[in-house]
C-alpha positions as CSV (number, residue, x, y, z in Angstrom):
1,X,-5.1,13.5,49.1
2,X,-4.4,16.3,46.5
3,X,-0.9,14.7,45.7
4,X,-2.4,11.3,45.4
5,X,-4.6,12.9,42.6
6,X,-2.2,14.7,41.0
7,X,0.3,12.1,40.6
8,X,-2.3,9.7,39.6
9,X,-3.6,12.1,36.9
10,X,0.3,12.1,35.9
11,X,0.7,8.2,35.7
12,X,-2.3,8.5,33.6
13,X,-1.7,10.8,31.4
14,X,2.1,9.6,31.3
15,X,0.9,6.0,30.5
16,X,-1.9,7.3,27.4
17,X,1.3,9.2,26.2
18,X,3.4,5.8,26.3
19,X,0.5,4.0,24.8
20,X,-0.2,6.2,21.7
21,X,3.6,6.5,21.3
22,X,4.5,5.3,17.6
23,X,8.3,4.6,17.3
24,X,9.8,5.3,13.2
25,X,12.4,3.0,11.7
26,X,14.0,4.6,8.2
27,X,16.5,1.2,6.6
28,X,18.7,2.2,3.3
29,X,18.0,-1.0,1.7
30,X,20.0,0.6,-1.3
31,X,22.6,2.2,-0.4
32,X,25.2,0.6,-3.0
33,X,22.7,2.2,-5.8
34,X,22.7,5.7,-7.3
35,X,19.5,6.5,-6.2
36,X,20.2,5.2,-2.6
37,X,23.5,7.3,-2.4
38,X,21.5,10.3,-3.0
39,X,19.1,9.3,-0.9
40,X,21.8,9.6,1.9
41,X,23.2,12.5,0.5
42,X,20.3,14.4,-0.2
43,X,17.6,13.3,2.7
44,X,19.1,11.6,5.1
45,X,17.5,9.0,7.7
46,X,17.4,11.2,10.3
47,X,15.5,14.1,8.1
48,X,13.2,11.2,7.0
49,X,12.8,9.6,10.6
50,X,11.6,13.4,11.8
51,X,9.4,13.6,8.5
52,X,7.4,10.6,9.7
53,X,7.1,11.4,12.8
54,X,5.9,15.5,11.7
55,X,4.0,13.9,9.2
56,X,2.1,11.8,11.7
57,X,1.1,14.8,13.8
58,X,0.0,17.0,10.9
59,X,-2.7,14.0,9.5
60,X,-3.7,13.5,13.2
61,X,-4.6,17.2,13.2
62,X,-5.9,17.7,9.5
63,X,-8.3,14.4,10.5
64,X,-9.0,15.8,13.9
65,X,-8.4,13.0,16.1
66,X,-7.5,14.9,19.1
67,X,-8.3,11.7,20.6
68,X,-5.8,8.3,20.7
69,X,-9.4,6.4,20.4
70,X,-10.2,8.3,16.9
71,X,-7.2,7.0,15.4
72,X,-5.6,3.6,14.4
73,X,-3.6,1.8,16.9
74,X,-0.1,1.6,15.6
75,X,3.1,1.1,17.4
76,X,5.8,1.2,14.8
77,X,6.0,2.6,11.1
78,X,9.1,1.7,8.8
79,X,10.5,3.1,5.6
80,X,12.3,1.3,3.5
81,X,14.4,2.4,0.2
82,X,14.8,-0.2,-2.3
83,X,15.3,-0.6,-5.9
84,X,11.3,-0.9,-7.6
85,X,9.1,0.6,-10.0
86,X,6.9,2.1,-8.1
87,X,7.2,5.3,-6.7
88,X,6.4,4.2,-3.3
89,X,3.6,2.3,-1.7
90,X,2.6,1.3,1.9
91,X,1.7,-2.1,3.6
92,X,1.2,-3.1,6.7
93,X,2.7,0.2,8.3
94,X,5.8,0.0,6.1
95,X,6.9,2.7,3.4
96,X,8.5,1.3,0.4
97,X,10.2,4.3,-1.5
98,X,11.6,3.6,-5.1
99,X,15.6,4.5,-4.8
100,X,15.5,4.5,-8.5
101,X,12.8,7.2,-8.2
102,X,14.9,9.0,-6.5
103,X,18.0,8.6,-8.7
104,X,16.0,10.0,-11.3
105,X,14.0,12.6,-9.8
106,X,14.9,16.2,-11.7
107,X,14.0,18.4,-9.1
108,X,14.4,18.8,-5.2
109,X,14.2,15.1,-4.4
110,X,13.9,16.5,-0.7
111,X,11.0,18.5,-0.6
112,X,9.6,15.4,-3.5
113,X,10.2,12.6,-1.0
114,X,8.7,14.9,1.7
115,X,6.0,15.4,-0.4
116,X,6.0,11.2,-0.7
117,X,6.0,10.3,2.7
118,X,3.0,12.8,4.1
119,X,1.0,10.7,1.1
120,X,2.3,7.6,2.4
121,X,1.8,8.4,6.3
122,X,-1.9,9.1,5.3
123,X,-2.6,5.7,4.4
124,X,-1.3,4.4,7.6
125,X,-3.7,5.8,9.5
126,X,-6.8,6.7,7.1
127,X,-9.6,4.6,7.4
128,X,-10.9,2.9,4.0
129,X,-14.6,1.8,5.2
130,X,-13.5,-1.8,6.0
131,X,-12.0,-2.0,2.2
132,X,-15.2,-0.8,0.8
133,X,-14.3,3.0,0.0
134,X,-13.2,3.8,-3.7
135,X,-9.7,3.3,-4.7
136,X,-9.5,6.8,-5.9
137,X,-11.0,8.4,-2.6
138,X,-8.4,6.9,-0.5
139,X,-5.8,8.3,-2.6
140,X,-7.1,11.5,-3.1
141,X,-7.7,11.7,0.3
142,X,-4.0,11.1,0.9
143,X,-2.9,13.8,-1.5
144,X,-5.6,15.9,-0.1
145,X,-3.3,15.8,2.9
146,X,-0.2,16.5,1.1
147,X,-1.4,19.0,-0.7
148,X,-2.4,21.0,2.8
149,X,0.9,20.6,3.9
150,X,2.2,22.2,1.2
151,X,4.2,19.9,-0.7
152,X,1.7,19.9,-3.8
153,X,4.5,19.6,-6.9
154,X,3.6,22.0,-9.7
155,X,3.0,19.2,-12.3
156,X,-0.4,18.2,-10.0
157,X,-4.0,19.0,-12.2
158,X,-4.9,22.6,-11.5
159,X,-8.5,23.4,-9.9
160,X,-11.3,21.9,-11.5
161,X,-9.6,19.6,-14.1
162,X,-10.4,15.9,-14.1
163,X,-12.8,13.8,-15.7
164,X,-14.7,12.6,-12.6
165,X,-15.0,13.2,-8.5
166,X,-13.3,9.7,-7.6
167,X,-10.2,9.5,-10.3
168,X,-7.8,9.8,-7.6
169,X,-4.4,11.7,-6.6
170,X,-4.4,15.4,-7.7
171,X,-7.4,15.0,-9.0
172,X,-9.2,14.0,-6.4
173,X,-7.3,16.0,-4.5
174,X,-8.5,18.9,-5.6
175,X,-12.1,18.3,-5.8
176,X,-11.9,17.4,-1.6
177,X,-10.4,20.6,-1.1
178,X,-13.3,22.5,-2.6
179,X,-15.4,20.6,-0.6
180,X,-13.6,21.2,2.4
181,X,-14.1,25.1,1.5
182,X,-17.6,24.5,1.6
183,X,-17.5,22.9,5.5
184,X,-14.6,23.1,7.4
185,X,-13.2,19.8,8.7
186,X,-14.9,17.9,5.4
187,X,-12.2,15.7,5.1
188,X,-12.1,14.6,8.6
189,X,-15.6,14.3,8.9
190,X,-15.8,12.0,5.6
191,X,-12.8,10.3,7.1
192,X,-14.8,9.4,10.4
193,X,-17.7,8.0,9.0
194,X,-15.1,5.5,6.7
195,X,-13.9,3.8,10.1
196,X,-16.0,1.1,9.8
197,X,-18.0,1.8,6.3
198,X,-18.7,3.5,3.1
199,X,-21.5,5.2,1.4
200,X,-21.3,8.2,-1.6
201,X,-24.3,9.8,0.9
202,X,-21.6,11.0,3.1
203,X,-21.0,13.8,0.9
204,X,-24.9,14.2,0.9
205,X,-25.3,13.8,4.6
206,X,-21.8,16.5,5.7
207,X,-23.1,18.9,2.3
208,X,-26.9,18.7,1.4
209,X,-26.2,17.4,-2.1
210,X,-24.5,14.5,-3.9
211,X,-21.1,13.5,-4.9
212,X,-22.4,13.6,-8.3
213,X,-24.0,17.1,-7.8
214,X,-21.0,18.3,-5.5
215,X,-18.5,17.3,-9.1
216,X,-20.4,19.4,-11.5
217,X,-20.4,22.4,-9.0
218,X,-17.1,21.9,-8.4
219,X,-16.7,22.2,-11.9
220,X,-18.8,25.0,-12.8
221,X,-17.0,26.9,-10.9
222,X,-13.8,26.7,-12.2
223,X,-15.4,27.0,-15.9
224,X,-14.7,23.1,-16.6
Protein backbone atom coordinates (compact mmCIF):
# COMPACT_ATOMS: atom_id res chain seq x y z
CA UNK A 1 0.00 0.00 0.00
CA UNK A 2 2.92 2.30 0.84
CA UNK A 3 4.29 1.86 -2.85
CA UNK A 4 1.01 2.50 -4.33
CA UNK A 5 1.13 5.97 -2.49
CA UNK A 6 4.38 6.73 -3.23
CA UNK A 7 4.37 6.23 -6.80
CA UNK A 8 1.05 7.93 -7.01
CA UNK A 9 2.39 10.94 -5.13
CA UNK A 10 5.23 10.62 -7.94
CA UNK A 11 2.74 10.52 -11.04
CA UNK A 12 1.36 13.49 -9.40
CA UNK A 13 3.83 15.54 -8.73
CA UNK A 14 5.63 14.32 -12.12
CA UNK A 15 2.42 15.30 -14.05
CA UNK A 16 2.05 19.21 -12.15
CA UNK A 17 5.76 19.40 -13.20
CA UNK A 18 4.83 18.49 -16.94
CA UNK A 19 1.80 20.70 -16.71
CA UNK A 20 3.57 23.96 -15.49
CA UNK A 21 6.41 23.12 -17.90
CA UNK A 22 6.89 26.26 -20.31
CA UNK A 23 9.02 25.30 -23.30
CA UNK A 24 11.33 28.71 -24.92
CA UNK A 25 11.75 29.22 -28.63
CA UNK A 26 14.68 32.04 -29.50
CA UNK A 27 14.32 32.63 -34.00
CA UNK A 28 17.18 35.12 -35.54
CA UNK A 29 14.76 36.68 -37.71
CA UNK A 30 17.83 38.96 -38.76
CA UNK A 31 20.57 37.37 -39.10
CA UNK A 32 21.66 38.91 -42.63
CA UNK A 33 21.67 42.38 -40.57
CA UNK A 34 24.43 43.93 -38.45
CA UNK A 35 22.63 43.99 -35.52
CA UNK A 36 21.51 40.33 -35.97
CA UNK A 37 25.18 39.16 -36.60
CA UNK A 38 26.06 40.52 -33.32
CA UNK A 39 23.28 39.24 -31.92
CA UNK A 40 24.78 35.70 -32.77
CA UNK A 41 28.05 36.68 -32.01
CA UNK A 42 27.58 38.40 -28.89
CA UNK A 43 24.42 36.53 -27.15
CA UNK A 44 23.76 33.70 -28.79
CA UNK A 45 20.34 31.64 -28.84
CA UNK A 46 21.26 29.26 -26.55
CA UNK A 47 22.49 32.06 -23.83
CA UNK A 48 19.09 33.82 -24.60
CA UNK A 49 16.97 30.38 -24.49
CA UNK A 50 18.57 29.84 -20.80
CA UNK A 51 17.91 33.68 -20.00
CA UNK A 52 14.20 33.09 -20.57
CA UNK A 53 13.98 30.28 -18.95
CA UNK A 54 16.24 31.85 -15.52
CA UNK A 55 14.31 34.82 -16.06
CA UNK A 56 11.03 32.94 -15.64
CA UNK A 57 12.06 31.37 -12.33
CA UNK A 58 13.54 34.55 -10.77
CA UNK A 59 9.77 36.65 -11.46
CA UNK A 60 8.00 33.44 -10.23
CA UNK A 61 10.06 33.90 -7.02
CA UNK A 62 10.28 37.80 -6.79
CA UNK A 63 6.17 37.49 -7.22
CA UNK A 64 5.93 34.60 -4.88
CA UNK A 65 3.93 32.21 -6.72
CA UNK A 66 5.32 29.20 -5.18
CA UNK A 67 2.19 27.88 -6.54
CA UNK A 68 1.47 26.87 -10.54
CA UNK A 69 -2.26 28.23 -9.57
CA UNK A 70 -0.72 31.88 -8.60
CA UNK A 71 0.63 32.22 -11.91
CA UNK A 72 -0.56 32.49 -15.62
CA UNK A 73 -0.95 29.46 -17.56
CA UNK A 74 1.61 29.56 -20.35
CA UNK A 75 3.04 26.74 -22.31
CA UNK A 76 5.41 28.38 -24.74
CA UNK A 77 7.31 31.86 -24.91
CA UNK A 78 9.21 33.02 -28.10
CA UNK A 79 11.75 35.60 -28.87
CA UNK A 80 12.11 36.96 -31.93
CA UNK A 81 15.06 39.45 -33.40
CA UNK A 82 13.92 41.53 -36.09
CA UNK A 83 14.72 44.78 -37.63
CA UNK A 84 12.12 47.63 -35.68
CA UNK A 85 12.25 50.73 -33.77
CA UNK A 86 11.36 49.70 -30.76
CA UNK A 87 13.62 48.42 -28.33
CA UNK A 88 11.51 45.38 -27.69
CA UNK A 89 8.05 44.66 -26.75
CA UNK A 90 5.89 41.57 -25.86
CA UNK A 91 2.57 40.17 -27.23
CA UNK A 92 0.90 37.27 -26.86
CA UNK A 93 3.91 35.44 -25.10
CA UNK A 94 6.31 36.49 -27.89
CA UNK A 95 9.49 38.88 -27.40
CA UNK A 96 10.22 41.14 -30.14
CA UNK A 97 13.88 42.43 -29.72
CA UNK A 98 15.02 45.35 -32.00
CA UNK A 99 18.30 43.86 -34.03
CA UNK A 100 18.98 47.44 -34.82
CA UNK A 101 19.01 48.07 -31.07
CA UNK A 102 21.39 45.83 -30.75
CA UNK A 103 23.58 46.91 -33.65
CA UNK A 104 23.74 50.07 -32.03
CA UNK A 105 23.99 49.49 -28.46
CA UNK A 106 27.52 51.14 -27.08
CA UNK A 107 27.96 48.97 -24.23
CA UNK A 108 27.76 45.19 -23.20
CA UNK A 109 24.82 44.33 -25.52
CA UNK A 110 24.91 41.01 -23.33
CA UNK A 111 24.30 41.96 -20.02
CA UNK A 112 21.74 44.99 -22.04
CA UNK A 113 19.70 42.31 -23.70
CA UNK A 114 19.74 40.42 -20.37
CA UNK A 115 18.63 43.25 -18.80
CA UNK A 116 15.78 43.36 -21.87
CA UNK A 117 14.45 40.10 -21.55
CA UNK A 118 13.91 39.84 -17.53
CA UNK A 119 11.62 43.26 -18.45
CA UNK A 120 10.06 41.45 -21.08
CA UNK A 121 9.51 37.96 -19.26
CA UNK A 122 7.75 40.12 -16.54
CA UNK A 123 4.98 41.06 -18.74
CA UNK A 124 4.35 37.64 -19.62
CA UNK A 125 3.35 36.61 -16.63
CA UNK A 126 2.36 39.93 -14.51
CA UNK A 127 -1.11 40.43 -14.08
CA UNK A 128 -2.52 44.00 -15.30
CA UNK A 129 -5.99 44.07 -13.30
CA UNK A 130 -7.93 42.80 -16.35
CA UNK A 131 -6.32 45.92 -18.45
CA UNK A 132 -7.38 48.28 -15.82
CA UNK A 133 -3.89 48.95 -13.97
CA UNK A 134 -1.90 52.06 -15.08
CA UNK A 135 0.28 51.85 -18.05
CA UNK A 136 3.16 53.09 -15.99
CA UNK A 137 2.58 50.52 -13.04
CA UNK A 138 2.96 47.70 -15.28
CA UNK A 139 6.08 48.88 -16.58
CA UNK A 140 7.58 49.87 -13.64
CA UNK A 141 6.63 46.89 -12.16
CA UNK A 142 8.61 45.12 -14.84
CA UNK A 143 11.73 47.14 -14.37
CA UNK A 144 11.09 46.75 -10.72
CA UNK A 145 12.03 43.12 -11.50
CA UNK A 146 14.97 43.87 -13.60
CA UNK A 147 16.29 46.07 -11.42
CA UNK A 148 16.34 43.16 -8.50
CA UNK A 149 18.08 41.04 -10.70
CA UNK A 150 20.65 43.27 -11.07
CA UNK A 151 20.73 44.33 -14.49
CA UNK A 152 19.61 48.08 -13.71
CA UNK A 153 21.91 50.11 -16.59
CA UNK A 154 23.60 53.10 -15.02
CA UNK A 155 21.75 55.61 -17.22
CA UNK A 156 18.27 54.52 -15.05
CA UNK A 157 16.87 57.79 -12.69
CA UNK A 158 18.60 57.56 -9.40
CA UNK A 159 16.42 57.27 -6.08
CA UNK A 160 13.76 59.62 -5.63
CA UNK A 161 13.84 61.40 -9.11
CA UNK A 162 10.70 61.57 -11.15
CA UNK A 163 7.89 63.71 -11.49
CA UNK A 164 5.14 61.41 -10.25
CA UNK A 165 4.58 57.64 -8.55
CA UNK A 166 3.05 56.03 -11.91
CA UNK A 167 5.52 57.63 -14.75
CA UNK A 168 6.77 54.27 -15.50
CA UNK A 169 10.23 52.32 -16.15
CA UNK A 170 13.12 53.55 -13.84
CA UNK A 171 11.02 55.68 -12.44
CA UNK A 172 8.56 53.83 -11.31
CA UNK A 173 10.92 51.44 -10.58
CA UNK A 174 12.38 53.01 -8.11
CA UNK A 175 9.58 54.33 -6.19
CA UNK A 176 8.26 50.29 -5.90
CA UNK A 177 11.40 49.44 -4.53
CA UNK A 178 11.08 51.93 -1.63
CA UNK A 179 7.96 50.61 -1.02
CA UNK A 180 9.02 47.15 -1.02
CA UNK A 181 11.55 48.43 1.80
CA UNK A 182 8.77 49.39 3.76
CA UNK A 183 6.88 45.61 3.53
CA UNK A 184 8.68 42.89 2.25
CA UNK A 185 7.00 41.01 -0.66
CA UNK A 186 5.14 44.61 -1.75
CA UNK A 187 5.52 43.93 -5.16
CA UNK A 188 4.08 40.57 -5.09
CA UNK A 189 1.44 41.42 -2.89
CA UNK A 190 0.37 44.54 -5.20
CA UNK A 191 0.84 42.04 -8.05
CA UNK A 192 -1.86 39.49 -6.47
CA UNK A 193 -4.49 41.72 -5.92
CA UNK A 194 -4.04 42.94 -9.94
CA UNK A 195 -5.08 39.27 -11.05
CA UNK A 196 -8.39 40.12 -11.72
CA UNK A 197 -8.49 44.11 -10.78
CA UNK A 198 -7.18 47.46 -9.98
CA UNK A 199 -7.50 50.00 -7.33
CA UNK A 200 -4.61 52.92 -6.11
CA UNK A 201 -6.03 51.57 -2.41
CA UNK A 202 -3.80 48.74 -2.69
CA UNK A 203 -0.98 50.69 -1.66
CA UNK A 204 -3.35 51.93 1.11
CA UNK A 205 -4.61 48.62 2.10
CA UNK A 206 -0.59 46.55 1.96
CA UNK A 207 0.97 50.31 3.64
CA UNK A 208 -1.58 52.32 5.73
CA UNK A 209 -1.34 55.40 3.52
CA UNK A 210 -1.90 56.36 -0.19
CA UNK A 211 -0.08 56.21 -3.36
CA UNK A 212 -0.21 59.79 -3.31
CA UNK A 213 1.03 60.02 0.34
CA UNK A 214 3.53 56.95 -0.21
CA UNK A 215 5.21 59.46 -3.50
CA UNK A 216 5.86 62.44 -1.33
CA UNK A 217 7.50 60.25 1.32
CA UNK A 218 9.28 58.57 -1.01
CA UNK A 219 10.50 61.79 -1.97
CA UNK A 220 11.17 63.39 1.15
CA UNK A 221 13.34 61.14 1.82
CA UNK A 222 15.60 61.27 -0.78
CA UNK A 223 15.46 65.30 -0.48
CA UNK A 224 13.34 65.59 -3.86
Amino acid sequence: MSCFIILTSFILLLTTQLATAVTYTVTNAATNTPGGARFDNEIGSAYARQTLSTATNFIWKTFRQFNPTDRKSVQQVSLIVENMEEVAYTSNNQIHQSAKYIQNYPGNVKTEVTGILYHEMTHTWQWSGNGRAPGGLIEGIADFVRLKAGYAPSHWVKPGQGDRWDQGYDVTARFLDYCDSLRNGFVAQLNKKMRYGYSDAYFSDLLGKSVGQLWNDYKAKFNN
